[in-house]
C-alpha positions as CSV (number, residue, x, y, z in Angstrom):
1,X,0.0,0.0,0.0
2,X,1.4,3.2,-1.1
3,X,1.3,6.9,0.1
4,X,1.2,10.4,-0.8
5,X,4.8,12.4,-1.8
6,X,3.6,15.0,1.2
7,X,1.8,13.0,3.3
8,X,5.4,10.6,2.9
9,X,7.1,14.4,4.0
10,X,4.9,15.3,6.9
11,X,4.7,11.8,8.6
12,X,8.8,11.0,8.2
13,X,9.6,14.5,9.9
14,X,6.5,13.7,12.7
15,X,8.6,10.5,13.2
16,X,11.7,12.8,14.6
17,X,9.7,14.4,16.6
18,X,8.0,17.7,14.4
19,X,4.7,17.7,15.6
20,X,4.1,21.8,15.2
21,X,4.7,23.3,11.5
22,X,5.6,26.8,10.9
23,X,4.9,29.4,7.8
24,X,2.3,30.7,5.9
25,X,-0.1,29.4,2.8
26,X,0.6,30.2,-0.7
27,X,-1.6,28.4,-3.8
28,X,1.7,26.2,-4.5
29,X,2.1,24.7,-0.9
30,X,-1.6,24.0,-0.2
31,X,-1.2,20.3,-0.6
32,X,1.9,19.9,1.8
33,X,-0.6,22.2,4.2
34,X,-3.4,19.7,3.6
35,X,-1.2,16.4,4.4
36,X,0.1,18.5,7.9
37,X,-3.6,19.1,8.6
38,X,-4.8,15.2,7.7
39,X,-2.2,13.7,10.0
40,X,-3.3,13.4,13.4
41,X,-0.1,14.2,14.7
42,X,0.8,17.2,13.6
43,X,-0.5,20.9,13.6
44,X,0.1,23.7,11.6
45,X,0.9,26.9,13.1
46,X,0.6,30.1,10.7
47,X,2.7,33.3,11.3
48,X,2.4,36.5,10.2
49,X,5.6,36.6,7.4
50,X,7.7,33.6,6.5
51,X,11.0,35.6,8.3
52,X,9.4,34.9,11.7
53,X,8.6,31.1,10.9
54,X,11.7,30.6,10.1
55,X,12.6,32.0,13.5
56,X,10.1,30.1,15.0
57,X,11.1,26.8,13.5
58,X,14.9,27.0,14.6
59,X,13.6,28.2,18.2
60,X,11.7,24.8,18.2
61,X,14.4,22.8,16.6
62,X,16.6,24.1,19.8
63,X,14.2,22.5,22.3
64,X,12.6,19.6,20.4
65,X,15.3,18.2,18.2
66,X,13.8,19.4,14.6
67,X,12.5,21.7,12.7
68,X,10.2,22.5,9.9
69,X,8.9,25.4,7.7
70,X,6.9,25.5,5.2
71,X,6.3,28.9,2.1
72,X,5.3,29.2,-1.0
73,X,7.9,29.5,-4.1
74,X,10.1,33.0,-4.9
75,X,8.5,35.2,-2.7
76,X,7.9,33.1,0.6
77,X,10.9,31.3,0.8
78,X,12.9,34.2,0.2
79,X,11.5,35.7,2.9
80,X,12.4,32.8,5.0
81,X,16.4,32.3,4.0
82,X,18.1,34.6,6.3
83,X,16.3,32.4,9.4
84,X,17.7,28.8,7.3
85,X,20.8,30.9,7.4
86,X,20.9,31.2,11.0
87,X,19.6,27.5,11.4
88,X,22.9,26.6,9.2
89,X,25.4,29.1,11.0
90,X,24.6,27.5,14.3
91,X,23.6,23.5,13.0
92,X,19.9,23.6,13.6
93,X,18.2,21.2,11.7
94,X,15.5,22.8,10.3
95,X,13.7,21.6,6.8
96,X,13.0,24.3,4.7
97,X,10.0,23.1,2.6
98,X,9.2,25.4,-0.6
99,X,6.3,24.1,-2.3
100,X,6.7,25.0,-6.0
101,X,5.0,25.3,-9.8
102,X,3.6,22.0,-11.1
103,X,5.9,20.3,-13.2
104,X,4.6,20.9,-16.5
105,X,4.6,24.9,-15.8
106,X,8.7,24.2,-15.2
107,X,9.5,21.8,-18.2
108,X,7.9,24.9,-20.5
109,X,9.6,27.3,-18.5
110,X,5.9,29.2,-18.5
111,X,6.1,32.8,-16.7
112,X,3.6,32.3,-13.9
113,X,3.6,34.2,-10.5
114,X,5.7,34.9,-8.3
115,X,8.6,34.2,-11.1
116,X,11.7,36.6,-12.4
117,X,10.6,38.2,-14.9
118,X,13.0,35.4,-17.4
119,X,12.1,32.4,-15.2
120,X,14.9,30.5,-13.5
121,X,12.9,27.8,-11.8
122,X,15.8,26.3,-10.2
123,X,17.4,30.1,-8.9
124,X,15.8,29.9,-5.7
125,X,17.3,25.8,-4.8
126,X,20.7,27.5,-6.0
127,X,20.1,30.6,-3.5
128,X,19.7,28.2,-0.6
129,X,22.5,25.6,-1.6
130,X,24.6,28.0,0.0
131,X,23.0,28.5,3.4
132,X,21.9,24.5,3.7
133,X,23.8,21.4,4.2
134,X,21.9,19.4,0.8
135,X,19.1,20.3,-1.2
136,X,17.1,18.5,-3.3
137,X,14.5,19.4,-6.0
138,X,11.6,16.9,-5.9
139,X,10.3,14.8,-9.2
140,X,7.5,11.7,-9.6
141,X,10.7,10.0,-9.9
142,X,13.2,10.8,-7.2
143,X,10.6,11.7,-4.7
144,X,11.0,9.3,-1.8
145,X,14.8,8.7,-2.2
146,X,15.2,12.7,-2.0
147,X,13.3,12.9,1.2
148,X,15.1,9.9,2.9
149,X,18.7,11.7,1.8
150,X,17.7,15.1,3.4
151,X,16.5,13.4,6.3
152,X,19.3,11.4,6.8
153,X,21.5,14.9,6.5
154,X,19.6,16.6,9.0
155,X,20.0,13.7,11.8
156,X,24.1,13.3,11.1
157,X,25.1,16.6,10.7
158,X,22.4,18.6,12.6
159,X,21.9,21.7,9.9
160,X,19.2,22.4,7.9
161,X,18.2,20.8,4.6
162,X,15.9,22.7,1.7
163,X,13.3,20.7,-0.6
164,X,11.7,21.5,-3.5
165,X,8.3,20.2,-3.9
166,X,6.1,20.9,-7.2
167,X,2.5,21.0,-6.4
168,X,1.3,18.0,-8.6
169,X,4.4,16.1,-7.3
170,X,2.7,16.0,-4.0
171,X,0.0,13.7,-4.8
172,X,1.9,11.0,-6.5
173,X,2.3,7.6,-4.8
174,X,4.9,6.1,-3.1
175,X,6.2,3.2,-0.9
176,X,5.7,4.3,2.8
177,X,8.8,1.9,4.4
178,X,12.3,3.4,5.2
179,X,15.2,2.4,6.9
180,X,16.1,3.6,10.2
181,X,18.9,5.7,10.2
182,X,21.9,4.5,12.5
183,X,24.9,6.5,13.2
184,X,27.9,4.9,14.6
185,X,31.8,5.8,14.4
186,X,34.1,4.6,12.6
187,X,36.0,2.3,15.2
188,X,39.4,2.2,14.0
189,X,39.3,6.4,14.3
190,X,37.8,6.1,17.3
191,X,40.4,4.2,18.9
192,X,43.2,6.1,17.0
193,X,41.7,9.4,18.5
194,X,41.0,8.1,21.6
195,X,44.5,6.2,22.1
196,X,46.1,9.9,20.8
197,X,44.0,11.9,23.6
198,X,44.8,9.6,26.3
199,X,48.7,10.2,26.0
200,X,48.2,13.9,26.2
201,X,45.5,13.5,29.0
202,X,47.4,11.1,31.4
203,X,50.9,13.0,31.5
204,X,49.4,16.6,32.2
205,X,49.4,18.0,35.3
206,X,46.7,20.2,35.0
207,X,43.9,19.0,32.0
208,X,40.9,22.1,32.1
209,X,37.7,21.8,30.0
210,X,36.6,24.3,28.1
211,X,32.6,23.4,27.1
212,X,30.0,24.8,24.3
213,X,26.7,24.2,22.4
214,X,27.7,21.6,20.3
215,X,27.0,19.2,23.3
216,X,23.4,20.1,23.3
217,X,23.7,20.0,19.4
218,X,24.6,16.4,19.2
219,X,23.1,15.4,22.4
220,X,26.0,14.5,24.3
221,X,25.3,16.2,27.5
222,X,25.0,12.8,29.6
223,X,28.2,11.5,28.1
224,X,29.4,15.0,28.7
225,X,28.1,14.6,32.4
226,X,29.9,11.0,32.9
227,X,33.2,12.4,31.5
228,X,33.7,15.7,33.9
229,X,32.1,12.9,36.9
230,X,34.7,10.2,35.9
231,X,37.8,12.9,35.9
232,X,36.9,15.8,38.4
233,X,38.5,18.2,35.8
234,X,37.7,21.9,36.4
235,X,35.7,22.8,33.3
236,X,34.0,26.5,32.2
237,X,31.7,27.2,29.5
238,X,31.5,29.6,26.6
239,X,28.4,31.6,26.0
240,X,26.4,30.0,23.8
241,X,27.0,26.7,25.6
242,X,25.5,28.5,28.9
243,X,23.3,26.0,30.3
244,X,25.4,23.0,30.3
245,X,26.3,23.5,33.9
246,X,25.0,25.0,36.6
247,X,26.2,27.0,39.7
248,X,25.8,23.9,42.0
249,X,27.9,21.8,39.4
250,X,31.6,20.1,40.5
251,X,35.0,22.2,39.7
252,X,32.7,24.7,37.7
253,X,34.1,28.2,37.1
254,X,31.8,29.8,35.2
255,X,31.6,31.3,32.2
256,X,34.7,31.8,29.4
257,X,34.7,35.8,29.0
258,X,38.4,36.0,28.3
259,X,40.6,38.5,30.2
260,X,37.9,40.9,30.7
261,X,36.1,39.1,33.9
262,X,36.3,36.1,35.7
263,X,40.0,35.4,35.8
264,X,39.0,31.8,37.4
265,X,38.0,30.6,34.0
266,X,40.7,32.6,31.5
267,X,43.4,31.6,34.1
268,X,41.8,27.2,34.1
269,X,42.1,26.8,30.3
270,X,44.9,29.8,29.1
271,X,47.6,28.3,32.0
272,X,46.2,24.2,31.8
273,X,49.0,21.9,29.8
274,X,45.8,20.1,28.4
275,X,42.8,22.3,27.4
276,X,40.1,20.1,26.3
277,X,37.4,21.4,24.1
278,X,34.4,19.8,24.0
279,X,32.1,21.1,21.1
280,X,33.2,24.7,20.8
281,X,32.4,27.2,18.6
282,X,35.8,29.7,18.6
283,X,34.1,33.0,16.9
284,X,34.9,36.3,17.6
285,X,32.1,37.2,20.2
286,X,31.5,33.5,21.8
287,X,35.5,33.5,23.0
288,X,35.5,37.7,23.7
289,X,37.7,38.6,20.6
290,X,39.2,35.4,20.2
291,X,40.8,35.4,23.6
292,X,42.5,31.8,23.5
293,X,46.3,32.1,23.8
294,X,46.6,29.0,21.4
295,X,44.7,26.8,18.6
296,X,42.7,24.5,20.1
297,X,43.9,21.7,17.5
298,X,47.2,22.0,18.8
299,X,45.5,20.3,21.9
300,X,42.3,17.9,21.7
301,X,39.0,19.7,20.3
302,X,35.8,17.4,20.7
303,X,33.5,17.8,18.0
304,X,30.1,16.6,17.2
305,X,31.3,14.0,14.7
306,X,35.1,14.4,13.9
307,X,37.8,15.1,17.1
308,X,41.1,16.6,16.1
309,X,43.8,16.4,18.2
310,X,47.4,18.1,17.7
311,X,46.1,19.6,14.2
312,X,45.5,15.5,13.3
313,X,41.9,15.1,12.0
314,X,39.7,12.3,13.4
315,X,36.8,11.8,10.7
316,X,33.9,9.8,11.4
317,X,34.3,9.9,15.7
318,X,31.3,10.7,17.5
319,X,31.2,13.3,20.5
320,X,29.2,11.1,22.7
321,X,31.7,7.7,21.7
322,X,34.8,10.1,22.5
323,X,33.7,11.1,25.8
324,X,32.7,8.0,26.5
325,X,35.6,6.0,25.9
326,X,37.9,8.9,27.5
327,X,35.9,8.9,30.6
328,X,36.7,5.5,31.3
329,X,40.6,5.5,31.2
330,X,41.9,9.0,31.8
331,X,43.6,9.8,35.3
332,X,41.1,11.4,37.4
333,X,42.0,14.9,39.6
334,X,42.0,13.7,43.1
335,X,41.2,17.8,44.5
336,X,38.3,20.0,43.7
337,X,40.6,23.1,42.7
338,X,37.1,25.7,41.5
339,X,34.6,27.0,43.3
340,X,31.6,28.6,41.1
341,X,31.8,32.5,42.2
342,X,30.9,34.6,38.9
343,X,27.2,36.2,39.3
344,X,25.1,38.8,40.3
345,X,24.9,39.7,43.7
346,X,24.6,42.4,46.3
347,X,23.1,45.1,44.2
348,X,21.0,47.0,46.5
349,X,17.7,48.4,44.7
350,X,16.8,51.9,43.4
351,X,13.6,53.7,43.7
352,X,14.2,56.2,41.2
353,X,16.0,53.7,38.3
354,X,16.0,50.3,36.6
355,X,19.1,49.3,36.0
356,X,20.6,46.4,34.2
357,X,22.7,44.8,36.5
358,X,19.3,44.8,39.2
359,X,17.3,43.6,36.6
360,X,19.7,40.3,36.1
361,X,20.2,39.5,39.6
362,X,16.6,39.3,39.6
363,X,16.7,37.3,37.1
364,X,18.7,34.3,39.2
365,X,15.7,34.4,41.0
366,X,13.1,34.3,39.1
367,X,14.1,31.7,36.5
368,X,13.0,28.2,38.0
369,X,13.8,25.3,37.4
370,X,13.2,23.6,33.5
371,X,12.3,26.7,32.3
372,X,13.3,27.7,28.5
373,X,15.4,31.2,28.3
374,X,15.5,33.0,24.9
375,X,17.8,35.7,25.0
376,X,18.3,38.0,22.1
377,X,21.5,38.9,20.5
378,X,23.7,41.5,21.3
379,X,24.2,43.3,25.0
380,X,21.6,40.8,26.4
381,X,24.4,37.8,25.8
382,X,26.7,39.6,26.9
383,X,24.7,40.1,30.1
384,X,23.8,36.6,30.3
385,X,27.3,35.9,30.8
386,X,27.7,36.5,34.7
387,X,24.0,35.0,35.3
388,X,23.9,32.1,38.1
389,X,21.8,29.5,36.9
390,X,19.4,26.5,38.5
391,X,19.1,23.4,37.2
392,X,17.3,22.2,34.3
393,X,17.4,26.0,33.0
394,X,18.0,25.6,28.9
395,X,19.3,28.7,27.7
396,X,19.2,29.6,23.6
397,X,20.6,32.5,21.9
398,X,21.9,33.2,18.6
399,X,25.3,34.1,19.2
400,X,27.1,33.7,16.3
401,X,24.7,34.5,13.5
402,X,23.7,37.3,15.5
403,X,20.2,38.4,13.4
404,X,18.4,41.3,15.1
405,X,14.8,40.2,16.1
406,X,15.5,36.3,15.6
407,X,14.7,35.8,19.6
408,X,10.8,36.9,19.8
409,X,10.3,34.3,17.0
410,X,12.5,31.6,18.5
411,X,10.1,32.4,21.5
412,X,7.1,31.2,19.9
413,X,9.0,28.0,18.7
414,X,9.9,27.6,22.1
415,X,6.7,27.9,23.9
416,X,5.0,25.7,21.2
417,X,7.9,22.9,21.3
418,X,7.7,22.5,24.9
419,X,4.3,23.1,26.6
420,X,5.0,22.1,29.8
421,X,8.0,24.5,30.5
422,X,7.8,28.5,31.0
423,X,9.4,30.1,27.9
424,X,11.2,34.0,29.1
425,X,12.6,36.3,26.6
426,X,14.4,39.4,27.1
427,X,15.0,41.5,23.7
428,X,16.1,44.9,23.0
429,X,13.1,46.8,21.7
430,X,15.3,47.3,18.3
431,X,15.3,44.0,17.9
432,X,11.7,43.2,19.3
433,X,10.2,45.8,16.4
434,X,11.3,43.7,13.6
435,X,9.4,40.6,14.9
436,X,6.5,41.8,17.6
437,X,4.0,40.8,15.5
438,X,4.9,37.2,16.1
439,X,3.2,38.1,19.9
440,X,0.0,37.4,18.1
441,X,0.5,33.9,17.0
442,X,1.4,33.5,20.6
443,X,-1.8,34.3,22.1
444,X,-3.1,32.8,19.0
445,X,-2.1,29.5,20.1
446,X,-2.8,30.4,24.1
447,X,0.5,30.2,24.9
448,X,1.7,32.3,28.0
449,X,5.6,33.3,27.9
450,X,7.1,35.8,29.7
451,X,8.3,38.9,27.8
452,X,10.9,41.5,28.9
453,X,11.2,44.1,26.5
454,X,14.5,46.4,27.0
455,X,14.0,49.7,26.0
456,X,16.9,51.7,26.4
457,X,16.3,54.5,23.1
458,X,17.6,52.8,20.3
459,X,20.4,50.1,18.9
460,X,22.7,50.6,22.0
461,X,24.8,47.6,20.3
462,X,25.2,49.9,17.8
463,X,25.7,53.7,19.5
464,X,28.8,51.7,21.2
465,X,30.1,50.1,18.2
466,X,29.2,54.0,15.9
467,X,31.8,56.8,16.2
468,X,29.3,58.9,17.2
469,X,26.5,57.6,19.5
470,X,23.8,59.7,18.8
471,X,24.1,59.0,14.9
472,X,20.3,59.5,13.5
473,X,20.3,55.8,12.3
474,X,20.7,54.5,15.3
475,X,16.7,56.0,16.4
476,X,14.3,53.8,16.4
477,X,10.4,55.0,16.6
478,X,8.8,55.2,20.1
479,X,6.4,52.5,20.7
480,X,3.8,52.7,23.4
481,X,4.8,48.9,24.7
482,X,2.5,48.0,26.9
483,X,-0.7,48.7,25.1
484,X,0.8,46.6,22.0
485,X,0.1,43.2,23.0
486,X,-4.0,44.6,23.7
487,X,-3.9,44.9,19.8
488,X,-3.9,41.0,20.0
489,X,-5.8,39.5,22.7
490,X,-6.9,40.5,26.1
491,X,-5.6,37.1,28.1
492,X,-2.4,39.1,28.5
493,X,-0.8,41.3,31.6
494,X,1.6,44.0,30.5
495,X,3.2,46.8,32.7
496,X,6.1,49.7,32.4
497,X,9.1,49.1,34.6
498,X,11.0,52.0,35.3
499,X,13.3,51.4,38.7
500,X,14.3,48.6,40.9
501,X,11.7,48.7,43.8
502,X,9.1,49.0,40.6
503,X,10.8,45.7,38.8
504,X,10.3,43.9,42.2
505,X,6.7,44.3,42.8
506,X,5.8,43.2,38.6
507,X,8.3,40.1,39.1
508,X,6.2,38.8,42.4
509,X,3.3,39.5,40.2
510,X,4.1,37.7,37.8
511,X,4.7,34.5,39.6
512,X,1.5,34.6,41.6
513,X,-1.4,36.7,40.5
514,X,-0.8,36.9,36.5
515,X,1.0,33.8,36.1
516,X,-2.4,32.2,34.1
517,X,-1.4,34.8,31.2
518,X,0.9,36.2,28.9
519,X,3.0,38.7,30.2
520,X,4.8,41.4,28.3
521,X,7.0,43.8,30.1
522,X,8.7,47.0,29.2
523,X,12.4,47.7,31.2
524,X,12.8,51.1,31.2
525,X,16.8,51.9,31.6
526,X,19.0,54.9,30.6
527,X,20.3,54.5,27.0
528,X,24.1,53.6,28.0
529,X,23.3,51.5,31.2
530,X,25.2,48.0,30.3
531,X,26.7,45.4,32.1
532,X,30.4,46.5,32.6
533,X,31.5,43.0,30.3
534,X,29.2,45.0,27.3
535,X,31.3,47.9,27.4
536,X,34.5,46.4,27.5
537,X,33.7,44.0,25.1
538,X,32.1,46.1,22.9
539,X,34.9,48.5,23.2
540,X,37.5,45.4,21.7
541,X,35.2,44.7,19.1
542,X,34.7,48.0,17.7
543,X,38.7,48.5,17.0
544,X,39.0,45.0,15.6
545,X,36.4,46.2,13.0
């Protein structure tokens, strides 16, 4: 018994775990719509332009595994292709799903909508070749082995795929098995790497981890775990890797900020005779201006599925296999040498200002246990740097792609992938106007997140990077914030936060009285008021450019 081209689509991605489909309808994806709508496992969720879906859909991949978006042709998913960037910068696997001109319209090369004006039905595949790990561009004939190839992509190397899918090719028939994918290492590299690693390991006097996102990437953290239990190394974290550890965790130090703060962490991996790296990204802002004193492939560097260790290349050597085999035969530290120390703390309140470094001590506070954290780029990261965290506290950002209003569609991805968790953004109000909107799908959907919205006059990021601060591109329009999210619903509690004592009493609200609704909060702080790490590291990064 066969089964649809999209139906085929919708049920292999609900089978990783992609029960929630983002985008919006356009007359040549209707029939990929229609098979997400017929299968009882999955739901469509329609945004209000395909930029913010493809937000949406990499904020879900984060928490649930996978992604998937869904436009029309030319217009739609070029709308969508600087999110898929993002997804690709960062290995999210997201399927970008284009649904496209029946085939006969192609093979004449007919000028239909939403065309150039000298059609180039394949311009748009080529556009996002560059931004995806595979594409594929579907036909009657190629249909089902296409699909299985993108999904196998997606699940090795964890980035986002795109597919083609002509409108008439969506109803053709096909066989409904598959194979299950399996992904194993290559065990003669394996136990070259791991034979390598272990001669550097067990004659240092001082190994030091150094830990980031590509753990949580290739899901590695419980291997991760076992490792850091089995050798009591002192180990710190880079920024987009945040949540791995906690402040309660063993011989942690906190968070990697170079030599600008916490001289705990620069001083464990710059002075250590054996830095490991386990699944780092070493860009400019993640390491604070590339602060490393040496290459981490002179030493061993852990990656999701290739390790290289003393500039040797490992291919085919799974993160999870690595740390696994380490953890059982490398020396273990007989001392606990770090104690966790790099937070907020002791800032007494103001009754006459917000500021910044309140509101994030706050924060330690009010985040709880399992909730989701979407943090937008810029200061906020950098902010996010010194925050103490609880357990179970998953923490997303968009560090290295760094696209202004990316987080407040995330947010919705968030909140829909995980129901059962609180989702809490905190955005800059530049980067909040680019994608408010998406606060309506939101309540839409009767999801309840909390919303901080900083509003500090303008780009800040951007004053501080300018030569001149008050540069007229750097305005932004004045919103009234708090009345915005009565434009989309009423289940909803917004207020205008504008000291310390004030931020306080809204917090305690939050959590007892309002916490049935949405709440969407305006910070009110001075334009320049920054955690002391944003101005020196903003500072750094404006000469390097």
């Amino acid at each position: 018994m066969g089964i649809s081209v999209s139906d085929y689509l919708i049920s292999r991605l609900q089978k990783l775990g992609v029960s929630e489909f983002f985008g919006l309808p356009g007359d040549y994806n209707f029939n990929i719509l229609k098979s997400v709508e017929n299968n009882p496992e999955t739901n469509w969720i329609g945004c209000t332009n395909e930029l913010n879906a493809g937000y949406a859909a990499d904020g879900y991949a984060r928490i649930k595994g996978y992604g998937a978006l869904i436009t029309t042709y030319g217009v739609g998913e070029l709308s969508a292709i600087n999110a898929i960037a993002g997804s690709m910068s960062e290995f999210v696997p997201v399927m970008k799903i284009t649904g496209i001109p029946a085939t006969k319209n192609i093979e004449e090369n007919r000028l239909i909508h939403h065309n150039l004006n000298t059609p180039d039905y394949h311009a748009f595949i080529k556009a996002y070749s560059n931004v995806v790990e595979a594409a594929a561009f579907l036909t009657k004939y190629n249909a089902k082995e296409e699909i299985d190839r993108l999904i196998n992509v997606m699940v090795k190397e964890k980035k986002p795929v795109y597919l083609a899918l002509p409108v008439d090719v969506c109803n053709e028939i096909i066989e409904e098995d598959y194979e299950n994918i399996i992904i194993e290492s290559n065990k003669d590299s394996l136990n070259q790497a791991v034979l390598r690693a272990l001669e550097i390991i067990n004659t240092a006097q001082n190994p030091s981890v150094l830990a980031d996102v590509m753990i949580k990437r290739f899901n590695a953290k419980e291997e991760f775990y076992k490792f850091l239990e089995n050798t009591n190394y002192p180990v710190s974290t880079l920024l987009m890797g945040k949540d791995l550890l906690n402040f309660e965790s063993p011989n942690y130090s906190g968070t990697y900020v170079g030599a600008f703060d916490n001289p705990m962490a620069y001083k464990s991996i710059n002075n250590s005779d054996c830095p490991i790296f386990i699944g780092t990204v070493i860009s400019d802002i993640n390491t604070q201006g590339f602060s490393l004193k040496f290459n981490p492939d002179d030493y061993i560097n852990i990656q999701g599925n290739y390790t290289v260790i003393k500039n040797t290349m490992y291919k085919d050597v799974l993160m999870k296999d690595m740390l696994n085999e380490l953890g059982k035969s490398a020396k273990k530290l007989d001392r606990n040498c770090v104690k966790y120390d790099y937070y907020y703390h002791d800032i007494a309140p103001d009754d006459k200002k917000l500021h910044c470094d309140y509101f994030y001590q706050k924060m330690q506070d009010f985040l709880r246990e399992g909730d989701n954290l979407i943090c937008e780029t810029g200061l906020i990261n950098l902010a996010l740097a010194k925050l103490r965290l609880k357990k179970n506290i998953s923490v997303n950002n968009q560090i290295l792609w760094g696209s202004i209003g990316w987080a407040t569609g995330a947010a919705l991805g968030s909140a829909l992938a995980d129901k059962n968790a609180r989702t809490v953004l905190i955005t800059g109000e530049g980067s909040h106007q680019l994608s408010a909107q998406e606060v309506s799908t939101m309540m839409r959907n009767n999801l309840k997140p909390v919303i901080f919205v900083i509003n500090n006059d303008g780009y800040t990021i951007e004053r501080i990077l300018s030569d001149n601060p008050m540069d007229e591109f750097n305005n932004i329009a004045k919103w009234n914030y708090t009345k915005l999210p009565y434009i989309f619903g009423s289940n909803v509690y917004s207020a205008s936060v504008k000291s310390d004592i004030e931020l306080d009493k809204v917090l305690d609200k939050i959590n007892t009285e309002q916490k049935d609704k949405l709440c969407y909060i305006e910070l009110c702080t001075d334009m320049f008021d920054m955690p002391e790490l944003a101005k020196k590291a903003s500072e750094k990064l404006k000469l390097k450019n």
